[in-house]
Each structure stands twice: as C-alpha cells, then as structure tokens.
Backbone as JSON, one array per atom type, in Angstrom:
{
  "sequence": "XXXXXXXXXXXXXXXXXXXXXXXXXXXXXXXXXXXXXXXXXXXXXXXXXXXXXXXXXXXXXXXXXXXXXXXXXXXXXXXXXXXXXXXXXXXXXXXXXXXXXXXXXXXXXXXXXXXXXXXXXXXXXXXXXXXXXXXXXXXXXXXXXXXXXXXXXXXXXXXXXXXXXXXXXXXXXXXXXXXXXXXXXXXXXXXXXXXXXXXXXXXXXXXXXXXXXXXXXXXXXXXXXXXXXXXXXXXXXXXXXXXXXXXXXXXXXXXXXXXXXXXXX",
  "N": [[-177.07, -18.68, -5.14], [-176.49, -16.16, -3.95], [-176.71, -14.49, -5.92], [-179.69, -14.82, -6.02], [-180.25, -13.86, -3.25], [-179.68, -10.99, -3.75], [-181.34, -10.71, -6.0], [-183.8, -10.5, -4.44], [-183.63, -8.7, -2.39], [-183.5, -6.4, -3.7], [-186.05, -6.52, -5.07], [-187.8, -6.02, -2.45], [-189.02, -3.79, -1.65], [-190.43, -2.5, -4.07], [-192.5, -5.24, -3.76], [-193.84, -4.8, -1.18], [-195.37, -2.45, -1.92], [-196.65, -2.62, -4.08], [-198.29, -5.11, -2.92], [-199.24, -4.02, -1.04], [-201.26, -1.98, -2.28], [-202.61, -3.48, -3.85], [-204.23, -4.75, -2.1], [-205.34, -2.65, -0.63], [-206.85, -1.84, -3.26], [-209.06, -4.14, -3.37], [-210.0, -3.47, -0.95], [-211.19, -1.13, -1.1], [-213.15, -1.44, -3.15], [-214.62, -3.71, -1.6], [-215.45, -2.39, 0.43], [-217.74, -0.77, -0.24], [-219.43, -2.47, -1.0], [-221.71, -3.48, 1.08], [-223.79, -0.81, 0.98], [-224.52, -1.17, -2.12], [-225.72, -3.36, -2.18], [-227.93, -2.85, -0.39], [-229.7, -1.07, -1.71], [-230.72, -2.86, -3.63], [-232.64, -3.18, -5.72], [-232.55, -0.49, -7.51], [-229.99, -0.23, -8.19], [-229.7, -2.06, -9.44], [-231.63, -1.84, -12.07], [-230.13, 0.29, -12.81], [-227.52, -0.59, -14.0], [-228.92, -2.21, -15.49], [-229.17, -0.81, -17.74], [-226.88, -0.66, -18.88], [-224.73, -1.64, -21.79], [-225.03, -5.44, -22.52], [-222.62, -6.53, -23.6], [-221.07, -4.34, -22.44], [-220.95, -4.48, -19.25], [-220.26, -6.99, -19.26], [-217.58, -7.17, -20.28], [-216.16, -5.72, -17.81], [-216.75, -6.9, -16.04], [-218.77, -7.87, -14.44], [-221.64, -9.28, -13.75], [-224.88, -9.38, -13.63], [-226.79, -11.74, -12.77], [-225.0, -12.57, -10.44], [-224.55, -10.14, -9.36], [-225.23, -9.0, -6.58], [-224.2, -11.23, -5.01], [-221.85, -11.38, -2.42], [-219.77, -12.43, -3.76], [-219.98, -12.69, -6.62], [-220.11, -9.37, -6.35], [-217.26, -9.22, -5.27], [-216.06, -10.27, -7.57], [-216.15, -8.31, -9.36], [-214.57, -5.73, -8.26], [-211.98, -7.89, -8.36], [-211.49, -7.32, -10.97], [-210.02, -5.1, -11.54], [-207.95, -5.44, -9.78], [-206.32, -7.35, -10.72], [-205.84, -6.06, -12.87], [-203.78, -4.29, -11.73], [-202.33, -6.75, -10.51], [-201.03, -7.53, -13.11], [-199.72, -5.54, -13.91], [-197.64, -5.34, -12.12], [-196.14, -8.15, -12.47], [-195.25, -7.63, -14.82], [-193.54, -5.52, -15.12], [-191.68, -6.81, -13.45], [-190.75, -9.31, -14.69], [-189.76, -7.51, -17.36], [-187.77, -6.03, -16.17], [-185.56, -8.01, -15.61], [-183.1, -8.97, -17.25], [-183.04, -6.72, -18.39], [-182.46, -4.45, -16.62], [-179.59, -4.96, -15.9], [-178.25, -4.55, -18.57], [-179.05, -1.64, -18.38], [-178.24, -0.82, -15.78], [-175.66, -0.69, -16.33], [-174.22, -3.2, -15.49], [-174.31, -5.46, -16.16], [-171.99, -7.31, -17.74], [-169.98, -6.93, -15.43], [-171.79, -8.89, -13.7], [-171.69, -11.38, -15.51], [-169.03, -12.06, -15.37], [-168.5, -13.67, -13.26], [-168.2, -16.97, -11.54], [-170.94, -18.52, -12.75], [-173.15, -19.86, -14.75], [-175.2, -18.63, -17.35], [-177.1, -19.68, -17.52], [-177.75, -20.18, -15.14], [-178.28, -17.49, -13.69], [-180.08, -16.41, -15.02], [-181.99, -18.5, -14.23], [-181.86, -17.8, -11.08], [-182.83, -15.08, -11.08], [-185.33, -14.94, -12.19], [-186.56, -17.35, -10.31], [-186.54, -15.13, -8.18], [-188.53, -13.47, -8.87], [-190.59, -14.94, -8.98], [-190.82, -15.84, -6.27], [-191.8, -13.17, -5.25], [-194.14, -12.61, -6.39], [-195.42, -14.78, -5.21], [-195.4, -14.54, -2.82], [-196.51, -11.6, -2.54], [-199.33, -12.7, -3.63], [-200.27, -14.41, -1.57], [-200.43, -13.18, 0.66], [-202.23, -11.07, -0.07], [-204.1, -13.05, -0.8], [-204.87, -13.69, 1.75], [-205.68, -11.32, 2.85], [-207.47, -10.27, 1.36], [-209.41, -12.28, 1.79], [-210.07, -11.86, 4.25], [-211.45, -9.2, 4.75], [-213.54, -9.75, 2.92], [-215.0, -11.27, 4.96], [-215.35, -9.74, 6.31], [-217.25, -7.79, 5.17], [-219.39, -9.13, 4.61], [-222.58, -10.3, 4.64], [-224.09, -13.0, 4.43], [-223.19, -16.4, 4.64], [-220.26, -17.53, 2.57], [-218.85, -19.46, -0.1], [-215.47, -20.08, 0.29], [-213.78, -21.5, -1.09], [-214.64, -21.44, -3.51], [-214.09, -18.97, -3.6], [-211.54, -18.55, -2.92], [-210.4, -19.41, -5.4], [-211.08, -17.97, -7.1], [-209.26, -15.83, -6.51], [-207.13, -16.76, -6.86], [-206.92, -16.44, -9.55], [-206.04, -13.75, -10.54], [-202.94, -14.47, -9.79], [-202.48, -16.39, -11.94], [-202.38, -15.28, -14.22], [-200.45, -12.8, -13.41], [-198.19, -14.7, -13.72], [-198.46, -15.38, -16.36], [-197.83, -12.88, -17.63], [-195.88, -12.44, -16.5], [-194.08, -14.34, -17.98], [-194.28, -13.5, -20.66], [-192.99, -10.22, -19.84], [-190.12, -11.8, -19.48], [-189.43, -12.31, -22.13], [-189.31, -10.45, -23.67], [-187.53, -8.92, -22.23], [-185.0, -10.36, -22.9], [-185.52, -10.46, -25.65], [-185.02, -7.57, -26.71], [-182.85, -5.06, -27.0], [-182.21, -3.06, -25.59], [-183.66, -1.31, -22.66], [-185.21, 1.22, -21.9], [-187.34, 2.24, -20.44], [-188.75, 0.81, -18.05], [-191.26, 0.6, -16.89], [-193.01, 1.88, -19.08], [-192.6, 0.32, -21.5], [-194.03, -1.61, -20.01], [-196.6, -0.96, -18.93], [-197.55, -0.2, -21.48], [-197.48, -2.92, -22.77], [-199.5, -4.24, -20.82], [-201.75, -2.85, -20.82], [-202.37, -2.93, -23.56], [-203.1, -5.03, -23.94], [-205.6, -5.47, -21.94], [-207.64, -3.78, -23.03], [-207.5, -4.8, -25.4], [-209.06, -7.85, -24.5], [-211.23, -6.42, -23.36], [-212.11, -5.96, -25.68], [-212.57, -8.55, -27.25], [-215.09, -9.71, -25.25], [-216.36, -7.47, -25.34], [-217.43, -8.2, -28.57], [-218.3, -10.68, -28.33], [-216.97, -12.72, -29.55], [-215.83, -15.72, -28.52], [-213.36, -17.36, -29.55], [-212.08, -15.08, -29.98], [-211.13, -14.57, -27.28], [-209.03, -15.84, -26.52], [-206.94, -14.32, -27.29], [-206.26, -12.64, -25.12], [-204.44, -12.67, -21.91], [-206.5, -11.75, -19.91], [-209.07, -12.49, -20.19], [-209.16, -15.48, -20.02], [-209.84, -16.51, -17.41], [-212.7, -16.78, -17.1], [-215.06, -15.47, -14.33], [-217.88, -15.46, -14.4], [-217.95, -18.19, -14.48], [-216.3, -19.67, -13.36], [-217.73, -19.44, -10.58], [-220.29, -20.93, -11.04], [-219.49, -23.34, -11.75], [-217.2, -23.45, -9.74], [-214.54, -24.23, -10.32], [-211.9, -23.7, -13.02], [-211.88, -23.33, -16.63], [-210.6, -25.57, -19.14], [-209.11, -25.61, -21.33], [-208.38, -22.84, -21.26], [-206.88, -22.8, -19.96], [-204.57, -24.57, -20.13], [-204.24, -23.17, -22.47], [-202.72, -21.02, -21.37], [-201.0, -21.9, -19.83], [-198.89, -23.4, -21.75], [-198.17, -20.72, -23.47], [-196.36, -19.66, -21.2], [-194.42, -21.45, -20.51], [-193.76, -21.67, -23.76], [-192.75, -18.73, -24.0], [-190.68, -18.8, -21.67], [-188.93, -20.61, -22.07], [-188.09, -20.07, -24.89], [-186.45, -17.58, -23.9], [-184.8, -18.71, -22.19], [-182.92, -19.85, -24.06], [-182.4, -18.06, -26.11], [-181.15, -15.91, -24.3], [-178.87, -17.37, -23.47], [-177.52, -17.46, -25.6], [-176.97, -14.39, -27.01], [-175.28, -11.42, -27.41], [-173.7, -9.6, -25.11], [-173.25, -6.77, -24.35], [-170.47, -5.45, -23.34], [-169.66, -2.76, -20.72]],
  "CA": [[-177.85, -18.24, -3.97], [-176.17, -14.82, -4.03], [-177.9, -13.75, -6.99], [-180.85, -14.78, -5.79], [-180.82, -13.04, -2.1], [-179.62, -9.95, -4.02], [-182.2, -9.69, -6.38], [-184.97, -10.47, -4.05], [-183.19, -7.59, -1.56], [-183.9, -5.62, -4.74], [-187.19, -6.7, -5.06], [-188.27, -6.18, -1.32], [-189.6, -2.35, -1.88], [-191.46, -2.92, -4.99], [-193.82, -6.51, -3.76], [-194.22, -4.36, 0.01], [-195.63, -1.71, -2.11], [-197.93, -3.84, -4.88], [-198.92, -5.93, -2.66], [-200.28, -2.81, -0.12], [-201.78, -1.38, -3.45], [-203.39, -4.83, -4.26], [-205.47, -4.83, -1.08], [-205.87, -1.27, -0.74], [-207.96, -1.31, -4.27], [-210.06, -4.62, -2.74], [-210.65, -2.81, 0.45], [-212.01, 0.01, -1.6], [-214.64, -2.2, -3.44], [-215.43, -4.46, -0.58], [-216.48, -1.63, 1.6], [-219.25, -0.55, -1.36], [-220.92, -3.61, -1.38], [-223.22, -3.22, 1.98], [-224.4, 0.66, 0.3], [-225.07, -1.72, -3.05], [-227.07, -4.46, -1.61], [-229.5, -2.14, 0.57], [-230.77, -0.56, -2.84], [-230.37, -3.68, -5.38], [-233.05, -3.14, -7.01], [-232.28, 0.56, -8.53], [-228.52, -0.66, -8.88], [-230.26, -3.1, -10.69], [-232.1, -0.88, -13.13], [-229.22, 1.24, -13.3], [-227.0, -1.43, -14.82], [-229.05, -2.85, -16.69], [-229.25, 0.79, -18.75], [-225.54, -0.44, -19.93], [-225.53, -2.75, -22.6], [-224.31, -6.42, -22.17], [-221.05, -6.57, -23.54], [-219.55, -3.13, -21.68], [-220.93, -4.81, -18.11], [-219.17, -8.43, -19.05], [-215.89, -6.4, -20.26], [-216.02, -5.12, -16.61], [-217.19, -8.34, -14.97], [-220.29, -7.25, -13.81], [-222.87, -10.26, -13.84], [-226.53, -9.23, -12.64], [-227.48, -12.58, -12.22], [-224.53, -12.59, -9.3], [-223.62, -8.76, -8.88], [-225.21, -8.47, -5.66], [-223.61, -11.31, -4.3], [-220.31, -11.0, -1.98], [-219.03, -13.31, -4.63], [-220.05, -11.46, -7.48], [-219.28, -8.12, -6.21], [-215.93, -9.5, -5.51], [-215.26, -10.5, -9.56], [-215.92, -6.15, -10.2], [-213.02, -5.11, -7.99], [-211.16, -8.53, -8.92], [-210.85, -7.03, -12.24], [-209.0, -4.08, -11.46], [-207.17, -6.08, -9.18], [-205.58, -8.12, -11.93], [-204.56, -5.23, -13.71], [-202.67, -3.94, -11.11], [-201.17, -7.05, -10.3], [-200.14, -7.78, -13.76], [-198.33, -4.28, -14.25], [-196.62, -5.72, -11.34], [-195.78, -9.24, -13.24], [-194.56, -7.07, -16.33], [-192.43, -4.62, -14.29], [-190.67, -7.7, -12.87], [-190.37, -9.87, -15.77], [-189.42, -7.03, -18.25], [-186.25, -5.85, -15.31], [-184.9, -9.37, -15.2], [-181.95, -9.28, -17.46], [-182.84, -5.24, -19.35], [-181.8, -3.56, -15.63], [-178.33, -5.02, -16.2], [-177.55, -3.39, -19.22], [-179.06, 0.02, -18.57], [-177.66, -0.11, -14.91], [-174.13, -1.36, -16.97], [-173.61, -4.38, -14.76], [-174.01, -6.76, -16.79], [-171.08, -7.79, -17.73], [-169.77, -7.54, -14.45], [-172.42, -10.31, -13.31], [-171.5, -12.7, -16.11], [-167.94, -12.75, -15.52], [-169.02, -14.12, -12.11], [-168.25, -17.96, -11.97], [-171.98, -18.93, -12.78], [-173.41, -19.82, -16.29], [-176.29, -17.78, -18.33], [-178.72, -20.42, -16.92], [-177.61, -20.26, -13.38], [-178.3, -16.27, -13.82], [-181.5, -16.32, -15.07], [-182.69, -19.11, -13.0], [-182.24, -17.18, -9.87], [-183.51, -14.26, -11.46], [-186.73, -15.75, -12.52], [-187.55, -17.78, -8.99], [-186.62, -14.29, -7.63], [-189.37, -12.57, -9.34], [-191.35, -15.52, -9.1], [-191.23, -15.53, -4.74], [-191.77, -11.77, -5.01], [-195.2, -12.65, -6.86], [-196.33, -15.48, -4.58], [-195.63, -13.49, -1.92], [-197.4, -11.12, -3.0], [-200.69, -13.13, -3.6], [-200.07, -15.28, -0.57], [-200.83, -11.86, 1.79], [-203.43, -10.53, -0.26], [-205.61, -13.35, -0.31], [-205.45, -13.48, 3.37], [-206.26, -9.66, 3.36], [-208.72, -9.81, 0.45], [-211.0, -13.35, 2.54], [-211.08, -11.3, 6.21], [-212.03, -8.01, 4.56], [-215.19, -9.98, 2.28], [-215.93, -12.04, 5.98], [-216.0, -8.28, 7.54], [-218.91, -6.8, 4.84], [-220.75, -9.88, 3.92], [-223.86, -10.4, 5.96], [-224.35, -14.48, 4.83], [-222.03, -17.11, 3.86], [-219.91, -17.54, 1.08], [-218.16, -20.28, -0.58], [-214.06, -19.71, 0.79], [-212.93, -22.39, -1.86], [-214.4, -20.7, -4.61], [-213.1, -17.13, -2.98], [-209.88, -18.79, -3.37], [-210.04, -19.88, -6.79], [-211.33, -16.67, -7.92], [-208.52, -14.81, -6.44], [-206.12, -17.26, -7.91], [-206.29, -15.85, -11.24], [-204.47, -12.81, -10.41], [-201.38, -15.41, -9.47], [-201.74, -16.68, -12.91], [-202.57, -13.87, -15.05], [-199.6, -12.84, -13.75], [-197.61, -15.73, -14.36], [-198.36, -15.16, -17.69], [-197.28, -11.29, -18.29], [-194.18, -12.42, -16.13], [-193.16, -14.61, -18.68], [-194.09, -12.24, -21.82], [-192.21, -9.29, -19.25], [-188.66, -12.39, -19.52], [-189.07, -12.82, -23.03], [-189.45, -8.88, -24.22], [-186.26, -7.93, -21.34], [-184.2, -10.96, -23.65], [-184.68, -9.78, -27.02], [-184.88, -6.06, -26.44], [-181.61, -5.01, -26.97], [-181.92, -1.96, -24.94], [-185.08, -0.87, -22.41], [-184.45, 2.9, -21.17], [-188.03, 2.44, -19.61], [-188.91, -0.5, -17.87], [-192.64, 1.0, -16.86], [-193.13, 2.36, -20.1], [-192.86, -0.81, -21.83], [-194.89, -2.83, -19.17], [-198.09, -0.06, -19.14], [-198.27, -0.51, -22.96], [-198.37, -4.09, -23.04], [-200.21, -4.54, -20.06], [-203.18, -2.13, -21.3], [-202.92, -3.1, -24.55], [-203.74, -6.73, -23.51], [-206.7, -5.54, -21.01], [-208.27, -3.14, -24.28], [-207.96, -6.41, -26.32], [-209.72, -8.14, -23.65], [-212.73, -5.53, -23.86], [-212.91, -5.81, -27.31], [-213.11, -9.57, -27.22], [-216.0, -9.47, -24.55], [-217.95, -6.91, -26.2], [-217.75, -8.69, -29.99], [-218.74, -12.18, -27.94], [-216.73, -13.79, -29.68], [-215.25, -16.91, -27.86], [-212.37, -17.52, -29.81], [-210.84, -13.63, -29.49], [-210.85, -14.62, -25.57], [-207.96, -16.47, -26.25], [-206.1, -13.24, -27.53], [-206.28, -11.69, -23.84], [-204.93, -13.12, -20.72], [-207.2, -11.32, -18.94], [-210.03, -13.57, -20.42], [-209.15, -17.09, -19.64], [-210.67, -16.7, -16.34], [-214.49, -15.92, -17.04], [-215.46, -15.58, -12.87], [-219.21, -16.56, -14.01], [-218.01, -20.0, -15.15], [-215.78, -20.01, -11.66], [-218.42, -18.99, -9.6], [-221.07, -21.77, -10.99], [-218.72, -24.49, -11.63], [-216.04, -24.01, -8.9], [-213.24, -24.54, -11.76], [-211.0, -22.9, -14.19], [-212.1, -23.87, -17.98], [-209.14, -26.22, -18.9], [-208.52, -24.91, -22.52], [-207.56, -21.88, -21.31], [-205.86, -23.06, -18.47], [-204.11, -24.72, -21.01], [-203.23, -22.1, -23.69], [-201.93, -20.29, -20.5], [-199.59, -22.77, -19.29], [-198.38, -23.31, -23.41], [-197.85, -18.92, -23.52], [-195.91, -19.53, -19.98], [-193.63, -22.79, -21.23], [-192.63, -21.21, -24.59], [-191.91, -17.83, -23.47], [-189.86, -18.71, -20.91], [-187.8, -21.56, -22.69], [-187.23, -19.03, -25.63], [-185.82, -16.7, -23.4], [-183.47, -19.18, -21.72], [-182.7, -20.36, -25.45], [-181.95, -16.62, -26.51], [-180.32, -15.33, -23.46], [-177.35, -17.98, -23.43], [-176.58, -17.06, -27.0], [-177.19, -13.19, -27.1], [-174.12, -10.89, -26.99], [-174.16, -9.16, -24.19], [-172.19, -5.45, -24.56], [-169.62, -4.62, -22.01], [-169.36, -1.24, -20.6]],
  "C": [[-177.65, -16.75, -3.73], [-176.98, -13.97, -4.5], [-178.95, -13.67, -6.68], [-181.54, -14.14, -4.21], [-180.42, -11.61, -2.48], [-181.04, -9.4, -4.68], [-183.6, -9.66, -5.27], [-184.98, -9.34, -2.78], [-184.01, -6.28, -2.59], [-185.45, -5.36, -4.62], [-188.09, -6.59, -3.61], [-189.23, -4.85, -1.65], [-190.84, -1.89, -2.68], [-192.67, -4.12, -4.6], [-194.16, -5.91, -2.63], [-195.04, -3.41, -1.22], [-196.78, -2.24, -3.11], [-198.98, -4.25, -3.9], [-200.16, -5.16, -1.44], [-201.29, -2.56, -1.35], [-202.7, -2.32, -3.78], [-204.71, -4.81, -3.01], [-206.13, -3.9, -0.81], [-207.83, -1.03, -2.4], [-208.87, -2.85, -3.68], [-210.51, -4.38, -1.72], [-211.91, -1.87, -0.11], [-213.27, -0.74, -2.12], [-215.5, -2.82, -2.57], [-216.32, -3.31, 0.16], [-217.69, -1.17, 0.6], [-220.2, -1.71, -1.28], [-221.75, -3.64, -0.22], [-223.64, -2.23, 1.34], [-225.13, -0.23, -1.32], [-226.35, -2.81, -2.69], [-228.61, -3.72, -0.97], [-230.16, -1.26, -0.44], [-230.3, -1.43, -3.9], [-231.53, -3.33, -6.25], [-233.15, -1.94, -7.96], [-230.88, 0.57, -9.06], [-229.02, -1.32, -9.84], [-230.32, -2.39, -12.12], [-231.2, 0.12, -13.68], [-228.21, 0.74, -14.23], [-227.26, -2.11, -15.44], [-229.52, -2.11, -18.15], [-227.84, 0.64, -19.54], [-225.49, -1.69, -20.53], [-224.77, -3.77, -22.03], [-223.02, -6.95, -21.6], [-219.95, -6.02, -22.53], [-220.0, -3.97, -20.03], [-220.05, -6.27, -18.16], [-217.86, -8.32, -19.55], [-215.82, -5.88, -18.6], [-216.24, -6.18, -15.63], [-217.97, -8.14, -14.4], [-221.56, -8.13, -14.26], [-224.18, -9.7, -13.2], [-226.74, -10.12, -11.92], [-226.74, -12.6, -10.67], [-224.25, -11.47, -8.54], [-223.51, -8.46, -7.29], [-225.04, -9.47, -4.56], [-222.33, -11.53, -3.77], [-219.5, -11.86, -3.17], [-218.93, -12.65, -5.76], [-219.52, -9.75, -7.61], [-217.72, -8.45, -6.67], [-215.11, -9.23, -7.04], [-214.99, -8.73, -10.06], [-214.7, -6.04, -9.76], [-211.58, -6.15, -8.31], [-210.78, -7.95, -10.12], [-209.61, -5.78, -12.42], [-207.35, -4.13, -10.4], [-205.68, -6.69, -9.62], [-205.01, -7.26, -12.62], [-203.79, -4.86, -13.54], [-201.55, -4.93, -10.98], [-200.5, -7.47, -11.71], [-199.41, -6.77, -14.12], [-196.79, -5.03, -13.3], [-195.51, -7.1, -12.11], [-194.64, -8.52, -14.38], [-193.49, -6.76, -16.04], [-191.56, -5.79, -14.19], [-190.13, -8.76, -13.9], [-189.08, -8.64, -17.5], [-187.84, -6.53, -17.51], [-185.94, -6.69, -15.4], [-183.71, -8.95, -15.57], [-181.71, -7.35, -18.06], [-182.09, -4.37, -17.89], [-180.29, -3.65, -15.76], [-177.48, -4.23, -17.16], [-177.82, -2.06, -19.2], [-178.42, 0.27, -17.12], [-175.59, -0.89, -15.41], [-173.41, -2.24, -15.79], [-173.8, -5.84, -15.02], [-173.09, -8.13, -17.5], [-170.12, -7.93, -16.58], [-170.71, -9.0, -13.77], [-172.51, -11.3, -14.02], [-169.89, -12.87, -15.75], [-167.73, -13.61, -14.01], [-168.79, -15.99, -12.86], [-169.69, -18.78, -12.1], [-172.25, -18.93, -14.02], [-174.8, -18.92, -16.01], [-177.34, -17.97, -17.46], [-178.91, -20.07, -15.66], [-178.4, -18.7, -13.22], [-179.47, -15.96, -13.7], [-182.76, -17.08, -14.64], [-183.31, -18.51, -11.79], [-183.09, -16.09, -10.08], [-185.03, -14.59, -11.49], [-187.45, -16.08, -10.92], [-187.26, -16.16, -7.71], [-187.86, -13.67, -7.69], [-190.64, -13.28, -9.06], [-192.37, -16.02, -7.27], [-191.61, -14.35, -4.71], [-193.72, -11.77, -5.69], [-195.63, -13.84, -5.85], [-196.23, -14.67, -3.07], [-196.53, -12.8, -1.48], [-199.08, -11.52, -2.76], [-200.84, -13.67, -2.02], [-201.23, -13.91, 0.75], [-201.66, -11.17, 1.18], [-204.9, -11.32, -0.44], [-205.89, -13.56, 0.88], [-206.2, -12.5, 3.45], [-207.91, -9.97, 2.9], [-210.03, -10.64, 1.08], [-211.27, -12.58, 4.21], [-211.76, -10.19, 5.48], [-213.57, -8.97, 4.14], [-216.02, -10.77, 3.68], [-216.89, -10.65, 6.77], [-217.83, -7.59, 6.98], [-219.76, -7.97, 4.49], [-221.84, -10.06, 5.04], [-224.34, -11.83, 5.59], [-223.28, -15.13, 4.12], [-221.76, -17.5, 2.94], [-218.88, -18.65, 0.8], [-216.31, -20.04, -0.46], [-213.35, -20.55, -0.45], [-212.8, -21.54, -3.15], [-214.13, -19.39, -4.36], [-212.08, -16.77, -3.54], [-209.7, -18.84, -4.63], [-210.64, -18.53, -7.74], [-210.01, -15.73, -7.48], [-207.25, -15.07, -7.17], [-205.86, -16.94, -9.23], [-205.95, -14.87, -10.97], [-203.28, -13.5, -10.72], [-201.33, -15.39, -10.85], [-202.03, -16.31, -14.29], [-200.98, -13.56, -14.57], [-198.32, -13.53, -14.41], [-197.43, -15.61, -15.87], [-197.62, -13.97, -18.47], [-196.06, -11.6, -17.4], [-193.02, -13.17, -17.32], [-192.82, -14.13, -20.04], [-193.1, -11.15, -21.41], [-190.17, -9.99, -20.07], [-188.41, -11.68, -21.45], [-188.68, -11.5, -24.11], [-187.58, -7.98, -23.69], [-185.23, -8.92, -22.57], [-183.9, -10.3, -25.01], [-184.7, -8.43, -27.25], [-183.67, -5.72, -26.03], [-181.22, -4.13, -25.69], [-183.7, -1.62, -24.6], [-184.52, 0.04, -21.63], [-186.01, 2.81, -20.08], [-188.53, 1.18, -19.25], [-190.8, -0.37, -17.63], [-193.25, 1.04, -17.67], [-193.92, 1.19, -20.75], [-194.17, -1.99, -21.04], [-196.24, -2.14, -19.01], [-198.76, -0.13, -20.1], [-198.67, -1.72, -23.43], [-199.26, -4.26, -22.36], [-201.92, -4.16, -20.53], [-203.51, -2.59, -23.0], [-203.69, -4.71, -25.06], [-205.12, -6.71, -22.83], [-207.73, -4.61, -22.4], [-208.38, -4.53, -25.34], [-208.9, -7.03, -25.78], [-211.34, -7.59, -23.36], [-213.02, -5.54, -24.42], [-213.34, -7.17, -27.34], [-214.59, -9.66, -26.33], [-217.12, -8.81, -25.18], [-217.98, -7.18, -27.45], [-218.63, -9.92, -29.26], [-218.68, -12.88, -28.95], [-215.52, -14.31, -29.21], [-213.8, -17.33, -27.92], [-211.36, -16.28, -29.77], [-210.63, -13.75, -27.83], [-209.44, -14.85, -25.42], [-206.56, -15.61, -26.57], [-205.12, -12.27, -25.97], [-205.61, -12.7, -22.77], [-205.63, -12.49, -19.69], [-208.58, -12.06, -18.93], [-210.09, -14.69, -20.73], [-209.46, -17.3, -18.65], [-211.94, -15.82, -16.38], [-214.57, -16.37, -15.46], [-216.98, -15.84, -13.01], [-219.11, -18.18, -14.14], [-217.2, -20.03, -14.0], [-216.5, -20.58, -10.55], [-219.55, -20.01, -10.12], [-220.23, -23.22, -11.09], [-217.85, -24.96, -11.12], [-214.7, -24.85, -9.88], [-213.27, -23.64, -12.6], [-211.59, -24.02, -15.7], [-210.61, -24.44, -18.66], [-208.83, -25.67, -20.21], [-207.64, -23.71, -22.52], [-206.41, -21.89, -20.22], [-204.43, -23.82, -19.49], [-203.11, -24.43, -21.83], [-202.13, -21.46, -22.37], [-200.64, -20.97, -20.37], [-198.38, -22.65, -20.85], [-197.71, -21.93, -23.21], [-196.42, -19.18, -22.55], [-194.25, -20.1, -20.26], [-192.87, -22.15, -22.45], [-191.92, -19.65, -24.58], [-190.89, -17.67, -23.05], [-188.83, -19.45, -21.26], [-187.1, -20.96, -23.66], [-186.2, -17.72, -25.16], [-184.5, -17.09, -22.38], [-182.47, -19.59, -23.1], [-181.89, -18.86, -25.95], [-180.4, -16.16, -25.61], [-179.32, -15.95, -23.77], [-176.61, -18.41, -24.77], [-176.25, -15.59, -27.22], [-176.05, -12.42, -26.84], [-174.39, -9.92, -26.11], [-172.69, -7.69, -23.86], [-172.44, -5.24, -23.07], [-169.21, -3.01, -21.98], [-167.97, -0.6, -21.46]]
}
C-alpha cells in the first residue's frame, strides 16, 4: 500500500496536467464546430479537394463531419495521441525511474517481492489513467452539450471517447514491457515520443494504403469512429488483438522483471 500511495503521490502532477491538456485540445475543436456547420457546404468542397485516404488517416468522414458526433472523431484523434504519450510516459517510468533515480535497490530490499512491486506500480499508473479519462469525459460531454444545436447520442459519445482509455491501455503496457527489458532509459520522453509517433505514422500509412489487415499494425486503428458511430460498438477482432497485445505484454514483463538483475548503486 506504501508503494502504491507513493507512486501515485508521484504521479499526482503529471495526470493534473494531461488530463488539463486532454480537455484543453477538445475544448479547442469543439468550439470550431458552430463556425463549420454555418458554411458546410464550402467546408464541404474544401475537403473534398483532399484525397480519401489523407481525410480517413485524420478521421474526417464527410458523410458525418458536420455532425457534433463526427466533428468530435477530428479532435478525438489528436486527443488519443496526447493521451497515449501520457500511457507511454507512465508505463515506460514504472520500473526504468528506479535505476536512473538509483533507488532501486533500495526498494527491493524492502520486505515485498518483485510482484508485490510491480503490482502496485502498475494499478498506480493504471488509477492515474482512469482518472484521467473519468474527468475528461465529463469535461469533453458538457463542452459538445454547450456547441451542439440538436441532440446527440451520449452512449455513443461515451463509447467514442472510450478509446482513448484503451488505446492507452495498450501503449501502457508496451511503455511496462520496454521500462523491463531496457537495461538503462536516460530519457523516459524520448523513448515514449518515438514509439508513440511511430505507431500514429504507421497508422496513416495503413489508412491511406486501405488495407484492412495493416490496421492491425497500429493501435490507433482498432477503433474506426465510422463503424462506432453507425453501429454503436467496438469491432470485436480488434478489441480482441488489443486485449491479446495488453495480456502478453504485461505477463512478459512480470515474467522478466522477477528474474532480471537488478544493479545496485
């Protein structure tokens, strides 16, 4: 319990500051969408001057763009990226902060095993992300009640905002499994900017080839928001692979950790 009201003391500074940042960039989009709607049809014409692919790498549906639902999915996307830097950041610090702040061997000789360690660790990082979502989809459903002008489906609101949660989920447990076997991380940002982007650039490329099966390369594209937004559901395959990614990540990294030698200062 120690461990776990320390690190989440730790973690207080960083999810206040995300999670401002998280609503801040859906504030910014929401307020655009009355100025979009009152000229759709030269927005129209204007986006449909960019080809297919680069508007469904961006999430930008016509058929829905101009409504509050649709809008939504545009700034959702940039949403997600932010919060999975956040996911990374916190997954990739778990166990790598220990040895570069050399207290790692002080916190194993602690009467607690490996598991106990990285248990707390983990549901630390893991309240610090629901958290997180918890207070931004409050923020993110009053702000879309404030600009929409007719009503909108709140369920599927929800379930579109939900993939943030587990998008991150996912780069939290790639973040564990990278801080385990990485002997040594001098930058914890560093590391979490390059995967992060190099996962959302995959993600673009899949989109604009259209093909189906590179989706599954990205977690950023296991939640298509037009197949949300007409079918009120997540596509279970990828819901799926996700969970799978999530499961062996995180088991290899309890598997690792409580063998791994762990250099004392």
């Amino acid at each position: 319990m120690n461990i776990l009201l320390h690190e989440l003391r730790a973690y207080r500074k960083s999810t206040i500051i995300w999670t401002i940042s998280l609503i801040a960039i859906v504030a910014l989009f929401m307020s655009l969408f009355p100025s979009f709607t009152k000229d759709t049809e030269e927005f129209t014409k204007l986006l449909e001057g960019y080809p297919a692919p680069l508007r469904e790498a961006f999430g930008i549906n016509l058929d829905n763009f101009f409504s509050i639902l649709g809008f939504y999915c545009y700034g959702l996307s940039f949403v997600t990226l932010c919060g999975a830097i956040q996911a990374m950041n916190l997954g990739t610090s778990i166990v790598s902060k220990e040895v570069r702040e050399k207290t790692a061997d002080f916190l194993l000789t602690k009467p607690v095993t490996r598991t106990a360690v990285l248990i707390n660790k983990l549901l630390a990082a893991l309240i610090s992300i629901i958290l997180t979502n918890i207070v931004y989809i409050a923020a993110a459903a009053f702000i879309a009640s404030q600009v929409n002008t007719e009503e909108f489906s709140v369920s599927i609101f929800i379930l579109l905002s939900l993939t943030v949660f587990f998008v991150q989920l996912i780069f939290l447990a790639i973040g564990i499994i990278i801080s385990v076997i990485v002997p040594k991380i001098k930058s914890v940002l560093t590391i979490s900017l390059a995967t992060v982007f190099a996962f959302y650039f995959l993600g673009m490329f899949s989109a604009t080839s259209g093909d189906e099966v590179k989706r599954y390369l990205s977690p950023f594209k296991y939640f298509d928001t037009a197949f949300i937004i007409e079918k009120s559901s997540y596509e279970a395959s990828f819901l799926i692979t996700g969970a799978v990614v999530i499961v062996l990540a995180i088991g290899a990294s309890f598997f690792v950790y409580a063998k791994k030698d762990i250099h004392s200062v």
